[in-house]
C-alpha positions in Angstrom: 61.7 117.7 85.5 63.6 120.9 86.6 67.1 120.8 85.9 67.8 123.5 88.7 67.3 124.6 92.5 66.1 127.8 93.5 67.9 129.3 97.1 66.4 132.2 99.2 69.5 133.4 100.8 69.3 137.3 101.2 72.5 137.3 102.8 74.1 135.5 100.2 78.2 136.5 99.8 81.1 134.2 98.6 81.2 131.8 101.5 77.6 131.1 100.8 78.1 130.3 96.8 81.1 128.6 97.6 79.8 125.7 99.9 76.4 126.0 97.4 78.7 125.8 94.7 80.5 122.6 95.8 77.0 120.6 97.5 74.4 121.5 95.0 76.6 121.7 91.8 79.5 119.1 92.4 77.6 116.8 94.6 74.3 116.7 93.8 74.5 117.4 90.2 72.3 120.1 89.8 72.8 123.8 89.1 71.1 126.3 91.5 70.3 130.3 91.2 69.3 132.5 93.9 65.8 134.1 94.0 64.4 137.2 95.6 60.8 135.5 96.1 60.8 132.9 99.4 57.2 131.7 98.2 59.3 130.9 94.9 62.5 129.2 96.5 63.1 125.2 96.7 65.3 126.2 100.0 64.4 128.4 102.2 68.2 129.8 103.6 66.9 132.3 106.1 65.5 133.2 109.4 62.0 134.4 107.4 59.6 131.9 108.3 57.4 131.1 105.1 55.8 128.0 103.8 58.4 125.0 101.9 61.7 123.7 102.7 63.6 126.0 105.2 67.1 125.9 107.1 67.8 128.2 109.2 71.0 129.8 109.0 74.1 129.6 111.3 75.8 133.3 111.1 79.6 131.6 109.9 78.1 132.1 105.6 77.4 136.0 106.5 81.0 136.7 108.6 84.2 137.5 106.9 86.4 137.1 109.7 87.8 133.7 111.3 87.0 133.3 115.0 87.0 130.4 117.9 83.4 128.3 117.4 82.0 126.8 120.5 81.8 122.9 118.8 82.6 120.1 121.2 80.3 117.8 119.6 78.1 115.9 117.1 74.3 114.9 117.9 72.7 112.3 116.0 70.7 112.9 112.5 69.6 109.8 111.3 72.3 107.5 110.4 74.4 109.9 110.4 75.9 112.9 112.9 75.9 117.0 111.9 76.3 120.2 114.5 75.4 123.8 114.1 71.6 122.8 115.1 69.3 125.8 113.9 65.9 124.5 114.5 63.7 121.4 114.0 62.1 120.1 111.5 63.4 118.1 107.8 66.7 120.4 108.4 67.4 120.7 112.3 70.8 121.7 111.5 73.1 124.2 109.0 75.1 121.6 106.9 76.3 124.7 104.7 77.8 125.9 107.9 79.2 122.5 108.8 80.4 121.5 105.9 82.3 124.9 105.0 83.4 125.0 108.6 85.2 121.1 107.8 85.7 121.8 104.5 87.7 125.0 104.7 89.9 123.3 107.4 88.5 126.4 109.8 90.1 124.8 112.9 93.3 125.0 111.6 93.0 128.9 111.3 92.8 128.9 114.7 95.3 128.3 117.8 96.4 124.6 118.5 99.2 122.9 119.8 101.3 121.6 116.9 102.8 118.2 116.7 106.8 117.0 117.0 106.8 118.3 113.0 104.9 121.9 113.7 101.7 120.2 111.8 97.9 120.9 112.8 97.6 116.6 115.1 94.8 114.9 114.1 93.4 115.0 118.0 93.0 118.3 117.7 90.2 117.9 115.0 87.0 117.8 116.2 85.9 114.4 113.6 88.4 112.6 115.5 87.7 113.7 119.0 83.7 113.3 117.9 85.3 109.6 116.5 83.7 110.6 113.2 87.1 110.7 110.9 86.0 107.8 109.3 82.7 109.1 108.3 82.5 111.0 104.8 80.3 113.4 106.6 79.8 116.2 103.8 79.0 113.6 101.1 76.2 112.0 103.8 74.7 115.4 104.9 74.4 116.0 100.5 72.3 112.7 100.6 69.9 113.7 103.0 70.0 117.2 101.0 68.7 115.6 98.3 66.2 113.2 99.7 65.0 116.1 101.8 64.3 118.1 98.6 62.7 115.5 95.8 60.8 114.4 99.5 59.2 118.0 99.0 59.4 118.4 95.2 59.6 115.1 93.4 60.3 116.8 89.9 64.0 117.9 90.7 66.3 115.8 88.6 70.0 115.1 90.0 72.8 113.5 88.1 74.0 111.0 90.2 77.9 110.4 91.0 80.0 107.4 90.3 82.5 105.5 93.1 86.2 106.7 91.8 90.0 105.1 93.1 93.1 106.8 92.5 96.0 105.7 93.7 99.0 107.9 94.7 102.4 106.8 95.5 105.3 109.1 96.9 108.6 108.3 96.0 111.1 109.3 99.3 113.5 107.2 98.3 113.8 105.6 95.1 116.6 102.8 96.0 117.4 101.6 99.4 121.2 101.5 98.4 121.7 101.9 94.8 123.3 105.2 93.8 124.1 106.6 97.2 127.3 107.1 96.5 129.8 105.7 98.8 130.0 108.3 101.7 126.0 107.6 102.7 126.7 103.9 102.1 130.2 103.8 104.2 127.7 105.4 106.9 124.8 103.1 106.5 127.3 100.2 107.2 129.0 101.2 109.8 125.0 101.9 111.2 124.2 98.6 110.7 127.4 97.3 111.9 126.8 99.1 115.3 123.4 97.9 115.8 123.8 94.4 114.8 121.9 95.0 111.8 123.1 91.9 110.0 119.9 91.1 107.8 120.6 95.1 106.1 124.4 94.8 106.1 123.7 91.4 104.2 121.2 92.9 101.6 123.1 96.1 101.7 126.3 94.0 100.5 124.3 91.6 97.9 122.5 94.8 96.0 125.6 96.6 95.6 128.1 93.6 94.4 124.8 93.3 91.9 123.9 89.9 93.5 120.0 91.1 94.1 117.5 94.1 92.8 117.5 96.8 95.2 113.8 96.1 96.7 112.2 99.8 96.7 113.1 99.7 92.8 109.5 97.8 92.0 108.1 99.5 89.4 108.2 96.6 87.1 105.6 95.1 89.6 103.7 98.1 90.2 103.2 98.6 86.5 101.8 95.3 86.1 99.5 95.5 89.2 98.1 98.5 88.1 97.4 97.3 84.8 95.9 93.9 85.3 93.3 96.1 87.7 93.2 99.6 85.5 94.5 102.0 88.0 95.0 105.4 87.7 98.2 106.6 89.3 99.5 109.5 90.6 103.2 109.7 91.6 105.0 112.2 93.5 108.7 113.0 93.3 110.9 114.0 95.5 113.6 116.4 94.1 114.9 118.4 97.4 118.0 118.7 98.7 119.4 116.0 101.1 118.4 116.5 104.4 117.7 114.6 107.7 114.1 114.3 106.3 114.8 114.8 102.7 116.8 111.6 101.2 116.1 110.7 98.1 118.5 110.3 94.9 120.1 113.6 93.8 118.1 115.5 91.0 120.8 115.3 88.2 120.8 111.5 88.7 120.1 109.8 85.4 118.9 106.9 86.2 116.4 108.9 88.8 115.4 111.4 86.3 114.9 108.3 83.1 112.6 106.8 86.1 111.0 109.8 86.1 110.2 110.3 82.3 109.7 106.5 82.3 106.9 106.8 85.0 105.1 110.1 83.1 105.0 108.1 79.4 102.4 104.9 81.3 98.8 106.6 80.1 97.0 105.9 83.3 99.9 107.7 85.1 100.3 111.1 86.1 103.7 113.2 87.5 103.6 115.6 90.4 105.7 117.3 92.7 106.8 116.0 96.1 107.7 119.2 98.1 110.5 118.4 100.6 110.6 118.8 104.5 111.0 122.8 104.7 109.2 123.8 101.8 106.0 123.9 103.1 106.3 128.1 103.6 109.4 128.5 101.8 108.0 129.5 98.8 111.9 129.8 96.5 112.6 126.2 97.5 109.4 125.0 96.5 109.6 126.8 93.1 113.1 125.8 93.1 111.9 121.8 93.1 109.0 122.4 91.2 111.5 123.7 88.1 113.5 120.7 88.4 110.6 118.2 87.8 109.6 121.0 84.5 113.1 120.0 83.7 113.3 116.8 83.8 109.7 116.4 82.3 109.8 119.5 80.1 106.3 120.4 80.7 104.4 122.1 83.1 103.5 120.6 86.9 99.7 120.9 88.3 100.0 118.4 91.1 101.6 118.4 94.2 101.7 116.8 97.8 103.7 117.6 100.5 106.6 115.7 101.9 106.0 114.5 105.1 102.3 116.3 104.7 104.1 119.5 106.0 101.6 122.1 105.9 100.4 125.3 107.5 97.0 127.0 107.0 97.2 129.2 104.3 101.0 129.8 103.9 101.5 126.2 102.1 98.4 126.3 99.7 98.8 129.7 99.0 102.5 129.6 97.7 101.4 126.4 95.6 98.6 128.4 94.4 100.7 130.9 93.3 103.1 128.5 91.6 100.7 126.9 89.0 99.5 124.1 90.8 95.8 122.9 90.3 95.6 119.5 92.3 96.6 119.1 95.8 97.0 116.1 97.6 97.9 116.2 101.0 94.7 116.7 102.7 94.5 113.9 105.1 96.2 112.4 108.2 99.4 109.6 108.8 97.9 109.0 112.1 94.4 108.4 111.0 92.2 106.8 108.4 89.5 108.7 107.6 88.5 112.1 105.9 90.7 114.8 107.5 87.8 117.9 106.1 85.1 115.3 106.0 84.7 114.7 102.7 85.5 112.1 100.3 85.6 114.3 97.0 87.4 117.0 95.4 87.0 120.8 96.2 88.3 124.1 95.4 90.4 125.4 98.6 88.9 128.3 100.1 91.4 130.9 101.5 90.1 132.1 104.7 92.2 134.2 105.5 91.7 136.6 102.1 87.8 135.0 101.9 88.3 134.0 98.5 87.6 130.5 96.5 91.1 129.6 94.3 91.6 127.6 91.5 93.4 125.0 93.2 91.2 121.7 93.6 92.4 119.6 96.6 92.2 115.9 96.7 91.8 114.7 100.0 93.2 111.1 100.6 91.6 108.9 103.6 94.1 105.3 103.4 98.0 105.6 103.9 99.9 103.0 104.2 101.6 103.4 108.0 98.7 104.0 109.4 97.4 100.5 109.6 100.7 98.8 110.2 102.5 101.7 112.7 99.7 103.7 114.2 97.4 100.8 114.4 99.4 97.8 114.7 97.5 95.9 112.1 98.4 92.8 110.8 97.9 92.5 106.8 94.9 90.9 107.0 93.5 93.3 109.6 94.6 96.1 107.6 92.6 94.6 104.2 89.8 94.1 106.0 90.0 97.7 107.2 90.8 99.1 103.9 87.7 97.4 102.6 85.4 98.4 105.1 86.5 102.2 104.7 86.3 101.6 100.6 82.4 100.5 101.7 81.8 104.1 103.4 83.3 105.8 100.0 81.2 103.6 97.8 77.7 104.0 99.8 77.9 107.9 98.5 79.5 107.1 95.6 82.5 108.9 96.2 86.4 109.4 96.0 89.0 106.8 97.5 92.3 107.8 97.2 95.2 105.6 99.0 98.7 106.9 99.6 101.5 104.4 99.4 105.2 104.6 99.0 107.6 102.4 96.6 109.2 101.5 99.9 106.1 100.0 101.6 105.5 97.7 98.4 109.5 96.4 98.6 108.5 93.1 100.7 111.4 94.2 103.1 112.2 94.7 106.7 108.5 96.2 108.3 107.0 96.0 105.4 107.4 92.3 104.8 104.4 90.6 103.6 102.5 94.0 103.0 102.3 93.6 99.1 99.3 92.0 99.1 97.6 94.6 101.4 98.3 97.6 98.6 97.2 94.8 95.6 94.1 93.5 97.8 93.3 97.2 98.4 92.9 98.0 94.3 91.4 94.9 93.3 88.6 95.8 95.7 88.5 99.7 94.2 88.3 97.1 90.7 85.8 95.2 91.6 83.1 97.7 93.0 83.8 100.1 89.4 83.0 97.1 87.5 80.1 95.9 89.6 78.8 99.6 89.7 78.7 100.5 85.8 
């Protein structure tokens, strides 16, 4: 059996060991090295026609520069879709182009018209014009890969990948009323009282005369949830200044910052940072939050995702970059499911703009929790059934799920009513296909 794959690829500069890198070592399994003798390679990566395996390349591996690509749509391979067609035959088209063009987020170099919060809209991507966002694209074009290759030399060996859940939870707003102080809650009734709120000035009342639990405190029942189904979490706080968009408890709080320490002590629990509203290319403020969570924590921060998911192609991964932080979370859409770089694994984040692979891993998630209740209008059982058939899509290439939640969407208050069951539903599933699948 040969443990490795050879690559003619005369051209061959970072962007090219990169996306190699990512489909033939972290994918497939299977190490590669480049060789100087076509008749010798397992790929072909050239426009040198010579017997064996060959895909032809599309020139966006060999440039250094970012410029507007003429893609406006995806043709049909198989059971699945790809662009940057090349030629014919067992590999019509360049999916090392296509994935490091998804991949590197390459549209979002580029001009577009930015949403109400100055964010790259999922409509402009071309997966969700293509309606493809829910297809783990990159993982499906590494299947084919493979097939393609033991189809031509049966004695390659890959090590094959394993279905993983994580589940992430941000933490906007820790209480609902508790330890506002009473300026913010002398405002918030005399909000309620103007619009006729009754049903918050009621709960508003009873959790503050200590009648009833302040409902987006629940981590009592996330704790047990996560345990009866052995989920890792990771949780991201929010330590940034109050602000219109920015309102969680104040750093110093104690209670806040025990829940913090609390939270980080569970073993299948991790801490990161939640970077607030106008952080994403302020790079003081973030390192400004990011040193309160060492604080409160004593020990160093390597995850991160931002508030809101504000973020701008390369200012907000490169200041986190720079500030220590190894695991990035906020690759992925509020208005869509799906797999915003059309992938449903971890990968390094490649610069574009200095052409350069980083240390920073990002972890794309595809399931938030609005989505299917505002942007979708889903009902609870709609949105399970959802939820499940996208965990189907991860599972059939044996990839990464991660879901996005909020301590306020698990409360079982005002929208989110009844919605509890959706998040619990949503990790039993994740449960029952790693225990079906070892």
């Amino acid at each position: 059996m040969s443990d490795s794959i050879t690559i003619y690829c005369p051209e061959a500069g970072p962007r090219h060991s990169y996306i190699f890198d990512l489909i033939f070592k972290e994918l497939l399994g299977v190490n590669y090295e480049y060789t100087n003798g076509v008749e010798q390679a397992h790929l072909n990566y050239s426009n040198l026609q010579a017997a064996g395996l060959q895909c032809v390349p599309h020139s966006l591996l060999s440039e250094n520069h970012i410029r507007p690509l003429d893609i406006d749509s995806l043709a049909d391979w198989g059971d699945t879709k790809c662009f940057f067609k090349t030629g014919s035959g067992d590999l019509p088209y360049d999916i090392f182009a296509a994935a490091f063009y998804l991949i590197t987020r390459y549209e979002e170099y580029l001009r577009f018209e930015a949403d109400a919060h100055n964010r790259f809209p999922a409509f402009s991507s071309i997966l969700v014009k293509c309606d493809v966002i829910s297809e783990p694209l990159v993982n499906q074009w590494a299947i084919k890969l493979r097939e393609t290759l033991l189809a031509h030399y049966p004695s390659l060996s890959f090590k094959p990948r394993t279905f993983e859940y994580v589940s992430t939870i941000d933490i906007d707003q820790t209480w609902q009323y508790r330890h506002k102080g009473w300026v913010r809650n002398s405002l918030g009734f005399l909000r309620d009282f103007k619009n006729g709120k009754w049903g918050d000035l009621k709960d508003r009342l009873s959790v503050l005369s200590g009648l009833t639990d302040d409902s987006f405190f629940n981590f009592d029942w996330q704790l047990a949830v996560h345990q009866k189904y052995n989920t890792r979490v990771n949780y991201f706080m929010l330590l940034g200044d109050y602000g219109r968009f920015d309102k969680n408890i104040h750093h110093t709080n104690t209670e806040f910052r025990k829940l913090i320490q609390d939270l980080s002590k569970i073993p299948q629990n991790q801490v990161g940072i939640h970077p607030s509203y106008h952080s994403n290319t302020d790079y003081k403020r973030v390192e400004k939050e990011l040193n309160r969570l060492k604080n409160i924590l004593n020990a160093d921060i390597t995850k991160s995702r931002q508030h809101f998911l504000m973020h701008q192609m390369p200012e907000t991964y490169a200041n986190l970059d720079k500030l220590g932080i190894t695991e990035e979370h906020t690759m992925g859409y509020s208005t869509h499911l799906g797999f915003r770089a059309g992938i449903a694994a971890p990968f390094l984040w490649y610069d574009l703009a200095s052409n350069r692979v980083t240390k920073m891993r990002l972890m794309p998630f595809c399931a938030m929790d609005i989505t299917p209740l505002h942007y979708m209008r889903q009902n609870p059982s709609e949105a399970i059934a959802t939820l499940k058939e996208l965990m189907n899509k991860v599972k059939a290439v044996d990839g990464l799920f991660i879901s996005l939640w909020h301590n306020e969407s698990l409360s079982e208050s005002g929208r989110w009513k009844s919605w509890r069951k959706v998040y619990e539903q949503m990790i039993a599933y994740a449960h029952h296909i790693r225990s079906t699948s070892d």
